[in-house]
N, C-alpha and C positions, 0 to 999 in steps of 0.2 A: 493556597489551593487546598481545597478537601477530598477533593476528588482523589481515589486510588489510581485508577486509568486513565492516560490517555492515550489518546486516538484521534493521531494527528492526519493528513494526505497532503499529497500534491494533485494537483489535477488540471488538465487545458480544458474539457469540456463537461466534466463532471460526474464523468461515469467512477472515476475513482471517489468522490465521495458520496455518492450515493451510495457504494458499498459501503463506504466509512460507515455514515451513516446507519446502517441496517446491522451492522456489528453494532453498533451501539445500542441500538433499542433490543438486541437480544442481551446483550450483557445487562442493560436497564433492567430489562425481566425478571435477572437471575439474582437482581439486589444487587449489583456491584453499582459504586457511584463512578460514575463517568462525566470527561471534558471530550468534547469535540472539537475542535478546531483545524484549519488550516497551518499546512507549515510554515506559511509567512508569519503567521498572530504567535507563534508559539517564541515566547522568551529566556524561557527556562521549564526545566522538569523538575524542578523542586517542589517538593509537594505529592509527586504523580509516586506509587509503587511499582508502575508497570506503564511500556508506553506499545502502542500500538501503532506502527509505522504503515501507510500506503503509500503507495505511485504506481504508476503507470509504465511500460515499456516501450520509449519510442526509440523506433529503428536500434534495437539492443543497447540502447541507454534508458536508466532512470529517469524521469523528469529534473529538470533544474533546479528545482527546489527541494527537491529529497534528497540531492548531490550537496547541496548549500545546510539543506538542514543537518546532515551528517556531520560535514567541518564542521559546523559550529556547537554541536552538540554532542560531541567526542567522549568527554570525560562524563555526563550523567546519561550515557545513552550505554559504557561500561558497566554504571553505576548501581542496571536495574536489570529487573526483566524486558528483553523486548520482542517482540510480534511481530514479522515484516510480510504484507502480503502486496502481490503485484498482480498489477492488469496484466494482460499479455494478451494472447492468441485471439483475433476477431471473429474465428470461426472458433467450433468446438470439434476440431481433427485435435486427433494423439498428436501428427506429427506438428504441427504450431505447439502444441506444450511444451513435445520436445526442444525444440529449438527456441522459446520463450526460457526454459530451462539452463542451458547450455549458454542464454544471453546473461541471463540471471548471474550464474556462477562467476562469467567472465565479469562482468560490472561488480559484483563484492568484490573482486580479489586485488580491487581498487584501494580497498578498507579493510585491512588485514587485520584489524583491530575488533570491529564490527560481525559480533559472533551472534545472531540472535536465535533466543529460545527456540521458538518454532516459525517456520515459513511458508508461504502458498504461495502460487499462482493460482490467478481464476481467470476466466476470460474473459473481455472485455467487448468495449463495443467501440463501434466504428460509424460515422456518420458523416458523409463528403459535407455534408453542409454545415458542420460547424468547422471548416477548416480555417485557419488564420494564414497571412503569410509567412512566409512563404510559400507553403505549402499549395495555398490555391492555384500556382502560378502550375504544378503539375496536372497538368492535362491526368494521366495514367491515374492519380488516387482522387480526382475528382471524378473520375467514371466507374470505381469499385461499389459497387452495389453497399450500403448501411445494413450493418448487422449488428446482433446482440447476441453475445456467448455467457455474458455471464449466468451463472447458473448459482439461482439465487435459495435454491434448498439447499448445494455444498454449501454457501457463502455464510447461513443461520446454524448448519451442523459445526462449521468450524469454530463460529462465534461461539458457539457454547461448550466449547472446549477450551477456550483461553483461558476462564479461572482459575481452573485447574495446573492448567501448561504454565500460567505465570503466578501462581502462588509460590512459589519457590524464589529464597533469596537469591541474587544476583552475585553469581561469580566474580571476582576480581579479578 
């Protein structure tokens, strides 16, 4: 790989990489060479200088996949700099951040190992109709109204600050 960054997600309906995504083409902007990908495609980070990690917060877990991509990617995810931003709160209230927050913390301390450079929540979006099952089967979150909190000027302010936040070798 040539690529310095990646920027990898998990995602169930895509609103996580769409942000992926949108991080990407600001870092594209600023000259840095960028990989895109999903956490299933991703086989190794040899290669990457820096990785950019997203998911999602569902019911105060990570996605399954950013749980899975972590086990497996233990020793070069120490190796480097890395970025972890998370979906979270469907509205845009403080208090959802907070508690998106407080979920956050509780799920790292799963991975005491797992220090990264810098992190965000941003918020996310919600849409009853792209629900899978299980989920469909609840009457109560197929009647919450579809929103969108992400707030997609933080989402390009922050992108263009990662150069900077991961230009710096990775601690051991």
């Amino acid at each position: 790989m040539s690529a310095s960054f990646l920027i990898t997600w998990a995602t169930r309906s895509g609103s996580t990489e769409e942000v992926a995504r949108q991080l990407a083409a600001v870092l594209i902007e600023k000259g840095v060479a960028v990989d895109a990908r999903p956490m299933r495609e991703v086989q190794s980070l040899d290669g990457y200088r820096a990785a950019i990690l997203g998911a999602p917060l569902y019911i105060g877990r990570l996605h399954r996949d950013a749980r899975r991509f972590l086990a497996a990617h233990r020793d070069e995810l120490c190796a480097r700099r890395v970025a972890l931003f998370v979906l979270g709160p469907v509205h845009a209230e403080e208090g959802e951040f907070a508690t998106a927050e407080r979920q956050l913390r509780r799920e790292l301390k799963k991975y005491p190992w797992f220090a990264p450079a810098v992190q965000q929540i941003f918020g996310g979006r919600w849409d009853p109709s792209k629900l899978g099952f299980p989920l469909t089967w609840m009457p109560a979150l197929r009647n919450v109204e579809a929103s969108d909190a992400r707030d997609w000027v933080a989402i390009r302010a922050w992108a263009a600050t990662l150069c900077d936040r991961l230009a710096a070798p990775a601690t051991a």
